[in-house]
LUMRO-207020 format. One record per residue (C-alpha): residue number from 0; chain; x, y, z. Coordinates in Angstrom, 2 decimals, decimal comma. Example, Ala and Ser with C-alpha at 12.3 -4.5 7.8 and 13.67 -1.06 7.14 Angstrom:
2
[atom 0; "A"; [12,30; -4,50; 7,80]]
[atom 1; "A"; [13,67; -1,06; 7,14]]
***
This chain:
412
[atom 0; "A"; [-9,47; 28,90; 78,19]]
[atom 1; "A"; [-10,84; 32,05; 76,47]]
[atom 2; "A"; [-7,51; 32,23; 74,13]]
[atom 3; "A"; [-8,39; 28,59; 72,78]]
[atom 4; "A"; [-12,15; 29,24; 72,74]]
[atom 5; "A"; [-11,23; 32,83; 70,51]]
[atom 6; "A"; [-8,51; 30,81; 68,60]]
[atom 7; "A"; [-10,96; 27,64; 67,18]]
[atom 8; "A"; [-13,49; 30,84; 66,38]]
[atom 9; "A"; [-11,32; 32,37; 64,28]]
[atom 10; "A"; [-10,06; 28,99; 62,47]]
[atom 11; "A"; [-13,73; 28,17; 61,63]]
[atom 12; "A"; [-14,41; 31,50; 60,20]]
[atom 13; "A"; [-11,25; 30,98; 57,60]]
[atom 14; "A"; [-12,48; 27,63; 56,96]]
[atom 15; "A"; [-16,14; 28,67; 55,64]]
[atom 16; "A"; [-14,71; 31,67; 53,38]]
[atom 17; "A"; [-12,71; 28,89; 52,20]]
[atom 18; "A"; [-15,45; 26,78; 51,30]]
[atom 19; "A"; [-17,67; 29,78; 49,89]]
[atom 20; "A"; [-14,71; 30,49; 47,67]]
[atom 21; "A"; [-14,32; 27,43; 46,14]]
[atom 22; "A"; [-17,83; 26,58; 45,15]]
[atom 23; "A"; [-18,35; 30,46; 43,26]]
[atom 24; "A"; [-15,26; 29,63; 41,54]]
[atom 25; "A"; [-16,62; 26,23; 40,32]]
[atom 26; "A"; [-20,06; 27,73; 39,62]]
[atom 27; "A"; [-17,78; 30,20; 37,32]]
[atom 28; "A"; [-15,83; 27,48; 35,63]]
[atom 29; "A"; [-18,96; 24,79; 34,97]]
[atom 30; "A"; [-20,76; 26,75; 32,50]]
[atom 31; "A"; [-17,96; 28,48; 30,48]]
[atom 32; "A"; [-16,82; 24,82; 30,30]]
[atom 33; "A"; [-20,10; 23,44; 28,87]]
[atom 34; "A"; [-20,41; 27,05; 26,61]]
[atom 35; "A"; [-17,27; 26,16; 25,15]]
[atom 36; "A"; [-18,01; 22,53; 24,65]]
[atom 37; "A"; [-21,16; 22,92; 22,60]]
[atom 38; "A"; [-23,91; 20,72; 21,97]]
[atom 39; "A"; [-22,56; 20,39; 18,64]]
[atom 40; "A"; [-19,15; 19,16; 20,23]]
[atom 41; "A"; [-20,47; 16,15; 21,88]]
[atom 42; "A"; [-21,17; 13,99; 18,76]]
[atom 43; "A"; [-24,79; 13,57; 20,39]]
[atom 44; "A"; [-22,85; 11,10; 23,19]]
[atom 45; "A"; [-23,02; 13,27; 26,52]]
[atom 46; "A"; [-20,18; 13,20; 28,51]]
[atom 47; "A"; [-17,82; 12,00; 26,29]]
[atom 48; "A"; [-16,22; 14,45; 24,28]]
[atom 49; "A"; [-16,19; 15,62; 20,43]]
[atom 50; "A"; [-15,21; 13,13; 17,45]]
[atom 51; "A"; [-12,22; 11,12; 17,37]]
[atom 52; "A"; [-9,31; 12,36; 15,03]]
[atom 53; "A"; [-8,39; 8,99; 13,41]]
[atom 54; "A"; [-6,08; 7,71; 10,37]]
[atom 55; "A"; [-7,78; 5,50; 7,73]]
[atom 56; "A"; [-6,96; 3,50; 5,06]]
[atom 57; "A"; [-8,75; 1,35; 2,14]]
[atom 58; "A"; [-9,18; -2,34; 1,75]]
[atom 59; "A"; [-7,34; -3,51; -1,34]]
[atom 60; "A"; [-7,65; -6,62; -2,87]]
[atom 61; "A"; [-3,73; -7,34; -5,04]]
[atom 62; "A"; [-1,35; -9,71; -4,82]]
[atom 63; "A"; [0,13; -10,06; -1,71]]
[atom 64; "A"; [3,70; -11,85; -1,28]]
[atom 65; "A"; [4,90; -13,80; 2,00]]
[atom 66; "A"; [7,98; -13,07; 3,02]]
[atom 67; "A"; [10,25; -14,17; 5,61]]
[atom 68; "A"; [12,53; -11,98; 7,19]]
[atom 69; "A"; [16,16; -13,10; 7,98]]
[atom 70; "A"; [19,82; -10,89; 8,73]]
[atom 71; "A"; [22,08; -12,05; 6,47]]
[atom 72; "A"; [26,16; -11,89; 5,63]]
[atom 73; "A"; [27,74; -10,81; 2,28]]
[atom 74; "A"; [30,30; -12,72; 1,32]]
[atom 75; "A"; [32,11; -12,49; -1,98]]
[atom 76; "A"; [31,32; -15,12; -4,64]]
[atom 77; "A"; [35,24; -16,25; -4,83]]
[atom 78; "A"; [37,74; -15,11; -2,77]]
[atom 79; "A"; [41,21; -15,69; -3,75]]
[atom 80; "A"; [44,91; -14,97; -2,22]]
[atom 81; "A"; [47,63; -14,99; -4,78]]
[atom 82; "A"; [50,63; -16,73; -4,15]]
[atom 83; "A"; [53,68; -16,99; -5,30]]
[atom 84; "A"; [54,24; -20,58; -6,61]]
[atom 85; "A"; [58,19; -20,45; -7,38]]
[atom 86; "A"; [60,72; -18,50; -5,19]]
[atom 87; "A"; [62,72; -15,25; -6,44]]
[atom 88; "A"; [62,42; -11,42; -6,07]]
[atom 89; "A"; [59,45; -9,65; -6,48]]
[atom 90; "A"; [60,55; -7,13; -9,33]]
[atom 91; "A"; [57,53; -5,71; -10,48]]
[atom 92; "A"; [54,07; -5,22; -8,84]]
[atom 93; "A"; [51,49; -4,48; -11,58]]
[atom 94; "A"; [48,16; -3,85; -10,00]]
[atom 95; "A"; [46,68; -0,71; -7,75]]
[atom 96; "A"; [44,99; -1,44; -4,61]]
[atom 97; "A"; [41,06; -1,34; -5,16]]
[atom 98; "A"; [41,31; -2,04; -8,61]]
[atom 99; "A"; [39,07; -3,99; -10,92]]
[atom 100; "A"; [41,20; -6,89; -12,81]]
[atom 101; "A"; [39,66; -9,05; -15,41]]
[atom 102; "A"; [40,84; -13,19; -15,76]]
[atom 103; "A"; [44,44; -13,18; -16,83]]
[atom 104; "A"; [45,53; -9,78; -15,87]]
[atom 105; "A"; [49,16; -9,42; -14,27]]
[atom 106; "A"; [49,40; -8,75; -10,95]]
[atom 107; "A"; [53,01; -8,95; -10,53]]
[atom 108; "A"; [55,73; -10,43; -11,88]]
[atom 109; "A"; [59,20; -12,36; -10,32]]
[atom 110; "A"; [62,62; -12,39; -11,32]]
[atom 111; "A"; [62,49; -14,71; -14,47]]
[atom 112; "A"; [65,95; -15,24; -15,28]]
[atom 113; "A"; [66,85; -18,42; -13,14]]
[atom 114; "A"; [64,40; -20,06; -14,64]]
[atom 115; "A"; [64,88; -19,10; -18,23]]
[atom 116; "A"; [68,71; -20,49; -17,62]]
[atom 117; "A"; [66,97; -23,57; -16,52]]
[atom 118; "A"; [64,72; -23,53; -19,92]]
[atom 119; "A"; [67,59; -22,72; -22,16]]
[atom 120; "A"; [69,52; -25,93; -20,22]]
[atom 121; "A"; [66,43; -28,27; -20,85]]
[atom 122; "A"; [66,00; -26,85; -24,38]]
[atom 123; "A"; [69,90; -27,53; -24,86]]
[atom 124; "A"; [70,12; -31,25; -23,95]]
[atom 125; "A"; [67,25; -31,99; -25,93]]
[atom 126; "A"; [68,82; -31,09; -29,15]]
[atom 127; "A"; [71,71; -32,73; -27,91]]
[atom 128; "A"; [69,88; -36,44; -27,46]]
[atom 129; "A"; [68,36; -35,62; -30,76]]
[atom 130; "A"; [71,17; -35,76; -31,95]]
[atom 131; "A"; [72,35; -38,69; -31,02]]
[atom 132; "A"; [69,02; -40,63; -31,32]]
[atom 133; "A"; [69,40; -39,36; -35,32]]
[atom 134; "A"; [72,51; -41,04; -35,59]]
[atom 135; "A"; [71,61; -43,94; -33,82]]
[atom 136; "A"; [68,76; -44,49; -36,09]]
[atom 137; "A"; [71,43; -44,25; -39,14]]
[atom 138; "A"; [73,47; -46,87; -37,35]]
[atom 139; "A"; [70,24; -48,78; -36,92]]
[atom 140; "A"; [69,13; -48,42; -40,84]]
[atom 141; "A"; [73,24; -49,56; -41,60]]
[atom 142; "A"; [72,59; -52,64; -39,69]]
[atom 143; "A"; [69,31; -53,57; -40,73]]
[atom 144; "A"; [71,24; -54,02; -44,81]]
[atom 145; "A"; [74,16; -55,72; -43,52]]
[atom 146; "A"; [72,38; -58,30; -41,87]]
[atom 147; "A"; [70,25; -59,42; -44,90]]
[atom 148; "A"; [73,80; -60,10; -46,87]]
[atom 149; "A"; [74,79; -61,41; -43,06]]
[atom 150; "A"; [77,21; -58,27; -43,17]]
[atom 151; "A"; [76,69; -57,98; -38,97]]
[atom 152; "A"; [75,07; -60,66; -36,57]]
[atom 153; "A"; [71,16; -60,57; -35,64]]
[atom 154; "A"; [72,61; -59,61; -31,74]]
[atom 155; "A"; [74,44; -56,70; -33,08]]
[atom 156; "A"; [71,10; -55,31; -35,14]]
[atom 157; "A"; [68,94; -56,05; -32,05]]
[atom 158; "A"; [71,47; -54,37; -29,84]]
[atom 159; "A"; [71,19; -51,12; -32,05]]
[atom 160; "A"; [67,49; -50,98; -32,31]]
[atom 161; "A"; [67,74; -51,00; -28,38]]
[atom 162; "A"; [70,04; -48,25; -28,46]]
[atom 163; "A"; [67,72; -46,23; -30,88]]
[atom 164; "A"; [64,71; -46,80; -28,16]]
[atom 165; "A"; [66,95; -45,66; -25,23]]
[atom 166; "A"; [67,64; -42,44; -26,99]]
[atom 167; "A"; [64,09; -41,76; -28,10]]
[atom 168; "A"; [62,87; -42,01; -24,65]]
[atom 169; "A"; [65,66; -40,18; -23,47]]
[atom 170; "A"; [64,23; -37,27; -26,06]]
[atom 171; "A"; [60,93; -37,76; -24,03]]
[atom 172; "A"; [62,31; -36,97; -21,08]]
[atom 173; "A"; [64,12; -34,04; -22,48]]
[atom 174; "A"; [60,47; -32,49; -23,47]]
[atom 175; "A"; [59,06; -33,24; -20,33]]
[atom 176; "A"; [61,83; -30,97; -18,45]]
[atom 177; "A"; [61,56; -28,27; -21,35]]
[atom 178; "A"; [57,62; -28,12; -20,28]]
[atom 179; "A"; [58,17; -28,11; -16,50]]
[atom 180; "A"; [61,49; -25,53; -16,57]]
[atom 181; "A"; [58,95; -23,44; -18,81]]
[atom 182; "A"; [55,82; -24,18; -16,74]]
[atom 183; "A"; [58,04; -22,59; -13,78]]
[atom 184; "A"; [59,26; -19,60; -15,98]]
[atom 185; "A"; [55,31; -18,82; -16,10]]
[atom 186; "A"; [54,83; -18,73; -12,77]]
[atom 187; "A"; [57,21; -16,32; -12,61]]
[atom 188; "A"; [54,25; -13,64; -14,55]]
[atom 189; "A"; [51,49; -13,66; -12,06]]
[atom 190; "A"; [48,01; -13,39; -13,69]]
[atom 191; "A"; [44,22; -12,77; -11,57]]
[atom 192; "A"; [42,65; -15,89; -11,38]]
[atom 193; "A"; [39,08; -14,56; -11,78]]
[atom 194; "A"; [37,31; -11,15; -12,40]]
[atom 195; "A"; [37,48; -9,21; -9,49]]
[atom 196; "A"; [38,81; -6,50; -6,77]]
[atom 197; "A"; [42,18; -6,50; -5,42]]
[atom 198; "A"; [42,39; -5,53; -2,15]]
[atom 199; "A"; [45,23; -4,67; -0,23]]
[atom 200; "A"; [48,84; -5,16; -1,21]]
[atom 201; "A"; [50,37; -7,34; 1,05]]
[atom 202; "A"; [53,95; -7,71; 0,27]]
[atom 203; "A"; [56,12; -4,63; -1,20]]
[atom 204; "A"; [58,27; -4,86; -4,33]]
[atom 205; "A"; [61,73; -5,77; -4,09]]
[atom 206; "A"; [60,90; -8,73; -1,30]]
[atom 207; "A"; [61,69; -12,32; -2,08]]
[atom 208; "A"; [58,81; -13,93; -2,01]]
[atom 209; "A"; [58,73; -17,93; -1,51]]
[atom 210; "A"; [56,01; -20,63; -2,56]]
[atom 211; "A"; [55,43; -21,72; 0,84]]
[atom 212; "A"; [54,00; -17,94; 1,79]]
[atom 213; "A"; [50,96; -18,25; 3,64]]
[atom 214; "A"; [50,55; -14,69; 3,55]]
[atom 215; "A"; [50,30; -14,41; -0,35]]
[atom 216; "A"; [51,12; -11,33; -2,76]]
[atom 217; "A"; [47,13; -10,00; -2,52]]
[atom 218; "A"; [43,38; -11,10; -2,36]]
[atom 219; "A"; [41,05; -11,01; -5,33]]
[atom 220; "A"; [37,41; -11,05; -4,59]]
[atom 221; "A"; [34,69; -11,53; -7,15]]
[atom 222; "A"; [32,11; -8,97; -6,68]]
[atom 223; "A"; [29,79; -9,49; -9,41]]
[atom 224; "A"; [27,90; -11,66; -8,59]]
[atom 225; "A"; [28,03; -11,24; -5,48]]
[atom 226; "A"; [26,04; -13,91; -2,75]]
[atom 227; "A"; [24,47; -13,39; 0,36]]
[atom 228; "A"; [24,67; -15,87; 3,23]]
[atom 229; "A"; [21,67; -16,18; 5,53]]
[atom 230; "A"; [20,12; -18,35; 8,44]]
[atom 231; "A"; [15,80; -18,86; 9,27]]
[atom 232; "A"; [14,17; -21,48; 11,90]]
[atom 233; "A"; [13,91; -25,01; 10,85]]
[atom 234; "A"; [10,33; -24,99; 11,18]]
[atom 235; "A"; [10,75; -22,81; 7,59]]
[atom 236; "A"; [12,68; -25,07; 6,13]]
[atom 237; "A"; [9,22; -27,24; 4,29]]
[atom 238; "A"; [8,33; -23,78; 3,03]]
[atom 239; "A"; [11,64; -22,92; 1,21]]
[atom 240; "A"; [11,77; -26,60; 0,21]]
[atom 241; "A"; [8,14; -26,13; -1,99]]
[atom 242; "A"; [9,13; -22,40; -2,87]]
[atom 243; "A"; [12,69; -24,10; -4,49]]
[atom 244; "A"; [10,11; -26,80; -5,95]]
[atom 245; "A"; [8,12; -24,31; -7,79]]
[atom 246; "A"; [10,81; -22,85; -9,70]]
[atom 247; "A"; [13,07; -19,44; -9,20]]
[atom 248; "A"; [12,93; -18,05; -5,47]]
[atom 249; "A"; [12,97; -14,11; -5,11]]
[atom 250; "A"; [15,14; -12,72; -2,70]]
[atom 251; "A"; [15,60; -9,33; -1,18]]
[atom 252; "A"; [18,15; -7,39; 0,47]]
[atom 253; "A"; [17,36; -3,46; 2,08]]
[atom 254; "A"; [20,15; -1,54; 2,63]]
[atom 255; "A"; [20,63; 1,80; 4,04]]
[atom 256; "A"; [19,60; 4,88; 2,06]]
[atom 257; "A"; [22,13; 7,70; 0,72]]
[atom 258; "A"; [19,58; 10,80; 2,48]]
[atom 259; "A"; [17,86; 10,49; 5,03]]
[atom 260; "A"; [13,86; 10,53; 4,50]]
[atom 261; "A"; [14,21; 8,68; 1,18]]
[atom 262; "A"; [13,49; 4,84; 1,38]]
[atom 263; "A"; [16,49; 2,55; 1,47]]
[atom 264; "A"; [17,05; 1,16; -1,28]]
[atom 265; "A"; [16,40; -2,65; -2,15]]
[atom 266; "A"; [18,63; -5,21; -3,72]]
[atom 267; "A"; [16,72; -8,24; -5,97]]
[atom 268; "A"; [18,74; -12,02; -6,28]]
[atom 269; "A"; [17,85; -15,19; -6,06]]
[atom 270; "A"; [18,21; -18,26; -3,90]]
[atom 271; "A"; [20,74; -20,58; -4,74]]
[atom 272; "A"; [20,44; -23,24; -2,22]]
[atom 273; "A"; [20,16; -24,58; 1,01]]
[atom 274; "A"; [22,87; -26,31; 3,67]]
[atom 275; "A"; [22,63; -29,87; 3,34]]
[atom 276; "A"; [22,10; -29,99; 7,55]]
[atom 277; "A"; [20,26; -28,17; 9,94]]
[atom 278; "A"; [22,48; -26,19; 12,68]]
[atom 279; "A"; [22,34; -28,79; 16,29]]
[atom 280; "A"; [22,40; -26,01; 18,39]]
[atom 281; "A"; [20,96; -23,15; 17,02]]
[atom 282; "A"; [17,83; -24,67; 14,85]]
[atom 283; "A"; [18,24; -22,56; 12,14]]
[atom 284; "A"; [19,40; -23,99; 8,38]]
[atom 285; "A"; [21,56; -21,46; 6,57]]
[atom 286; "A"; [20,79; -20,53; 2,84]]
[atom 287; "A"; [22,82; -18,91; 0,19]]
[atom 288; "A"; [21,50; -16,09; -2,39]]
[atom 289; "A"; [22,98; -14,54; -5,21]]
[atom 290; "A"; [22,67; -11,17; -6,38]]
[atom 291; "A"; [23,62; -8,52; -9,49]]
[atom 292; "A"; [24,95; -6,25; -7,57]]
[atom 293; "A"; [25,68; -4,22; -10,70]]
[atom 294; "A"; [25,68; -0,80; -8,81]]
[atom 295; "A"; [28,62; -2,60; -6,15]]
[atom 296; "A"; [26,60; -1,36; -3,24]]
[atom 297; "A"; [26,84; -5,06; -1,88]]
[atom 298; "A"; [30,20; -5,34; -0,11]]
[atom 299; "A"; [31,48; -8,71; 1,32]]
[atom 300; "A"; [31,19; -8,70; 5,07]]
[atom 301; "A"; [28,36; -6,25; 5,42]]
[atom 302; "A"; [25,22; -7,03; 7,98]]
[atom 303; "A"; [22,09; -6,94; 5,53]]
[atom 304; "A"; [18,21; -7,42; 6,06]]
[atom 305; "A"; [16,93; -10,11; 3,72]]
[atom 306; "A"; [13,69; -10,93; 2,15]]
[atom 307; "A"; [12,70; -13,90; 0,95]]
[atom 308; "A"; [9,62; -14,50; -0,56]]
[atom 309; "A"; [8,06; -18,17; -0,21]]
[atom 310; "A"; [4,31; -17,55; -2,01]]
[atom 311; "A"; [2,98; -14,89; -3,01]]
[atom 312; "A"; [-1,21; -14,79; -2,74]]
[atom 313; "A"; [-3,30; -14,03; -5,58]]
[atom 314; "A"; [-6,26; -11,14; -5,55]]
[atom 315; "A"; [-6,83; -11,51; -1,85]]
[atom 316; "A"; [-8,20; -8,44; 0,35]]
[atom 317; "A"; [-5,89; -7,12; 2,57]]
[atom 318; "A"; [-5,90; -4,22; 5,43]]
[atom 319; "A"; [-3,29; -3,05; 7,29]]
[atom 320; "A"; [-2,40; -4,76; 10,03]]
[atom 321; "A"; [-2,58; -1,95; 12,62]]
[atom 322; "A"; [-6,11; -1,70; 11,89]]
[atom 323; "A"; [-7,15; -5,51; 13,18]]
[atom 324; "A"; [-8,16; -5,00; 16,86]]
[atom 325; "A"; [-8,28; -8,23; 19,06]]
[atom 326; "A"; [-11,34; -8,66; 21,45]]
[atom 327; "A"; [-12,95; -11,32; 23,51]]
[atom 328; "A"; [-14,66; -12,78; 20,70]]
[atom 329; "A"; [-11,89; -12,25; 18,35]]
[atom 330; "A"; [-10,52; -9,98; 16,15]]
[atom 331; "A"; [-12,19; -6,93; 14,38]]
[atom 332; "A"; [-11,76; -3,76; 12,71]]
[atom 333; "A"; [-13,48; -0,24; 12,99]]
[atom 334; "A"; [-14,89; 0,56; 9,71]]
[atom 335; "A"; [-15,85; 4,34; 8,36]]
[atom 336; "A"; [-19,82; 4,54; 7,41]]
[atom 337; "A"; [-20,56; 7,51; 5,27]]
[atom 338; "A"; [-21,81; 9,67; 7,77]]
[atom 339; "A"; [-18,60; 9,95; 9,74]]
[atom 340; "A"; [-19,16; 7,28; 12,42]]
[atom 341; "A"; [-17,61; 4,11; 12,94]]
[atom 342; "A"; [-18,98; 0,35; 12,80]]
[atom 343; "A"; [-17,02; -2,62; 14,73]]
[atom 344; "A"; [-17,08; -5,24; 12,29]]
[atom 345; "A"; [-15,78; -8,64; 13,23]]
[atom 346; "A"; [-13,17; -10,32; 10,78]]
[atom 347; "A"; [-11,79; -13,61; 9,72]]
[atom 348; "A"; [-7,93; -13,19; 9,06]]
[atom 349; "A"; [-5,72; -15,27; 6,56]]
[atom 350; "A"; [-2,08; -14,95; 6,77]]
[atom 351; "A"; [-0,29; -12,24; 8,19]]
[atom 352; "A"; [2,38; -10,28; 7,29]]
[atom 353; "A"; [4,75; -7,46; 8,81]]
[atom 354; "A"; [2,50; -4,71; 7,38]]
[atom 355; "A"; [-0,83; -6,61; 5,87]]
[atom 356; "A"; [-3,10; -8,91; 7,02]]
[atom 357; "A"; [-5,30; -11,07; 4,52]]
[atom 358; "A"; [-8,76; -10,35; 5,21]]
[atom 359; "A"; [-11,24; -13,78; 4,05]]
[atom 360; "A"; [-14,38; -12,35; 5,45]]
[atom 361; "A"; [-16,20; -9,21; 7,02]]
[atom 362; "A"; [-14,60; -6,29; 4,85]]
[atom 363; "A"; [-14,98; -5,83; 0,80]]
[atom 364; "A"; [-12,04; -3,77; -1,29]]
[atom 365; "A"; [-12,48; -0,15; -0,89]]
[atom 366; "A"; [-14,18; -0,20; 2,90]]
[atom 367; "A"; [-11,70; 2,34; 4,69]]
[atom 368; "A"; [-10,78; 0,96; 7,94]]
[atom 369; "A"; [-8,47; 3,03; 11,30]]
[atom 370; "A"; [-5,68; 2,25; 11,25]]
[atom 371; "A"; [-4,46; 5,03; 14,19]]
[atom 372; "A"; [-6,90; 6,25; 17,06]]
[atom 373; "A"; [-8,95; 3,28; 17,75]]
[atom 374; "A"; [-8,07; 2,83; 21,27]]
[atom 375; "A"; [-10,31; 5,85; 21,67]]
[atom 376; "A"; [-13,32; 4,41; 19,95]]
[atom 377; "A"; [-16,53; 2,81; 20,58]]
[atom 378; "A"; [-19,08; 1,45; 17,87]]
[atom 379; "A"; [-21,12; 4,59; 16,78]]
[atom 380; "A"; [-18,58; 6,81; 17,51]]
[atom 381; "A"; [-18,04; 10,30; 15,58]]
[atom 382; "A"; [-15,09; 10,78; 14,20]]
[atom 383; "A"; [-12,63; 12,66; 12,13]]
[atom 384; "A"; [-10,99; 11,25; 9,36]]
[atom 385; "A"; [-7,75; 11,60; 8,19]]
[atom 386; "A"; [-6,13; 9,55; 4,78]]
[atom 387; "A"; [-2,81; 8,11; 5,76]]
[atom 388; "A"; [-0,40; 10,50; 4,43]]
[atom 389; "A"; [-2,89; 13,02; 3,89]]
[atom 390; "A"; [-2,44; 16,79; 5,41]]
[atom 391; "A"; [-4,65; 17,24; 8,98]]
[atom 392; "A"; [-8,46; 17,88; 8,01]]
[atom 393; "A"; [-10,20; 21,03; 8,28]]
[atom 394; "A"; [-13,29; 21,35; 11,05]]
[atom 395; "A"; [-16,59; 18,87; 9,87]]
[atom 396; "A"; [-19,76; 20,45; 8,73]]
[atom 397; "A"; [-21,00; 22,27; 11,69]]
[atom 398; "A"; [-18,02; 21,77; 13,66]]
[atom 399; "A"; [-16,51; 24,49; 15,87]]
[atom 400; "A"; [-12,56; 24,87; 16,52]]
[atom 401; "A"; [-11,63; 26,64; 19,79]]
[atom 402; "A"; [-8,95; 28,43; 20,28]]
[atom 403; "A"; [-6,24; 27,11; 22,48]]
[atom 404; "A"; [-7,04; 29,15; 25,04]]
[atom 405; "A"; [-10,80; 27,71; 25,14]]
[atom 406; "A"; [-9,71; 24,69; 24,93]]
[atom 407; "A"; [-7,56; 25,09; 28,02]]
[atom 408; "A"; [-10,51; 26,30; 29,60]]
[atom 409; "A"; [-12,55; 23,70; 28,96]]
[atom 410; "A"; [-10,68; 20,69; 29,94]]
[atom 411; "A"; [-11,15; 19,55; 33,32]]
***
């Protein structure tokens, strides 16, 4: 019983220099606290803190464009395989993969000298039913006199004019194989259909090559132009449909910069058309662009981000959209007053876009607005302004830096 009684003694003792410990050191920290705070610190609201480092930015009043945002596909304009349309060996190939070809350049060329043989043949029996169709036509001219002195019967004449007809058609026929045996000698000389890339050689020389190929000699793809292939929500289908109305529709297209920092750069086409249906099962319409590309930084198959702009506002006020606070009676922005405080001003918004928002009433061109730091502010509140983009401000008139250490100190 006396070891308990001497044991809770001795606990209650530790427990008040506890206690007496921890309120002097709280009596210590309380007024180096407020000494470091300031009067000057407090913005004239006690209890809650010094201004508010914020980011601001001015009210313009410009042009603003809508846009609608899309991914989109690059396709080549025209893509074309070359094939070989007669059979033969492939003697020659005349083009370097990656190359830039122009209309009527040869690609390649087969072995030609079946089908000259067949040319010199056609060419051959034509001159030799000319030939015959003269003479016939000097038999015809002999008959024609000898039947005015009834030299030869009427039947005889008739049956020589027929003769004459026979061969003439038969001279016909002889022109029309001369043009196909040396329509097929051309296609033995194969030309690019369009201007354009190769890509890829696909069969080697020396191969026999048929018509019937599907896998073709090489692909030519037109590059300039070049089109981009899109899709948007059918509910923005009646605004592309009065954009197309009004005349040429701007398009778009950012793609990734060379270094990093700089901003990417931007291609600028225009809209061609729409899809004649809307997509069942997706609900988007698909619409085609075309572009320059005279710098060939568009490459078919490439994922792109696409613009297009639908309307484009005229002198309107706009802010930027991070500074438009909602709140239970709507939305509002904190506005800088010339002595370094802030007003809540509510606002009536126009349309909206991924950076700006139209403002129709509450703030005039060249109010600044926050546009960073709001969630810490109240109406009234002091606070230190910053330009977007600008370096950090120096300390306000009458303001007091601490040192990190003091600042340490005086945070609770």
């Amino acid at each position: 019983m006396r070891r308990l009684l001497l044991t809770l003694i001795v606990l209650g003792l530790l427990g008040g220099a506890g206690y007496g410990g921890w309120i002097w050191w709280q009596g210590r920290q309380t007024p180096a606290a407020e000494q470091a705070e300031g009067p000057g610190a407090r913005g004239g609201r006690p209890g809650r803190g010094g201004p508010v480092p914020v980011t601001i930015a001015a009210a313009q009043r410009q042009d603003l464009p809508i846009r609608l945002d899309a991914i989109g596909t690059v396709q080549a304009f025209n893509t074309i395989t070359v094939r070989a349309q007669v059979d033969g060996q492939l003697i020659e190939v005349a083009f370097t993969e990656g190359q830039m070809v122009k209309r009527g350049d040869v690609l390649a060329r087969i072995d030609p000298r079946p089908y000259q043989a067949a040319l010199d043949q056609a060419v051959a029996k034509k001159a030799q039913d000319e030939a015959l169709l003269a003479n016939a036509r000097l038999d015809l001219q002999r008959y024609t006199q000898l039947a005015r002195n009834e030299g030869v019967s009427r039947q005889q004449q008739d049956t020589q004019r027929a003769q004459v007809a026979q061969f003439e058609a038969q001279v016909q026929a002889d022109q029309g194989a001369i043009d196909a045996a040396r329509t097929q000698l051309s296609f033995t000389t194969i030309r690019s259909p369009l201007d354009g890339r190769v890509g890829l050689r696909l069969v080697d020389q020396g191969n026999i090559v048929r018509a019937g190929d599907a896998t073709g000699i090489v692909t030519v793809s037109q590059l300039q132009p070049i089109a981009v292939v899109f899709t948007l929500p059918q509910q923005e289908l009646p605004r592309v449909q009065d954009a197309l109305a009004r005349g040429k529709v701007l398009v778009q297209v950012v793609r990734q910069g060379d270094v990093q920092g700089r901003e990417p750069p931007r291609a600028e086409g225009e809209l061609l058309t729409l899809d004649n249906a809307v997509d069942a099962q997706t609900g988007t319409i698909r619409l085609k662009a075309s572009f320059p590309n005279d710098d060939m930084r568009l490459w078919p198959g490439a994922f792109v981000n696409v613009r297009l702009e639908v309307d484009r506002l005229p002198g309107v006020t706009t802010v930027p959209l991070v500074a438009v606070q909602r709140g239970p009676e709507g939305p509002f922005a904190y506005v800088l007053k010339p002595d370094r405080t802030v007003e809540q001003r509510p606002v009536t918004l126009g349309a909206l876009t991924v950076a700006d928002a139209v403002v129709r009433r509450g703030i005039a061109p060249g109010e600044r607005v926050v546009t960073s730091g709001a969630l810490r502010l109240s109406p009234g509140a002091a606070v230190i302004p910053q330009e977007e983009g600008a370096p950090a401000p120096g300390p306000a008139p009458g303001e007091r830096r601490l040192r990190p250490r003091q600042a340490a100190d005086a945070s609770p």
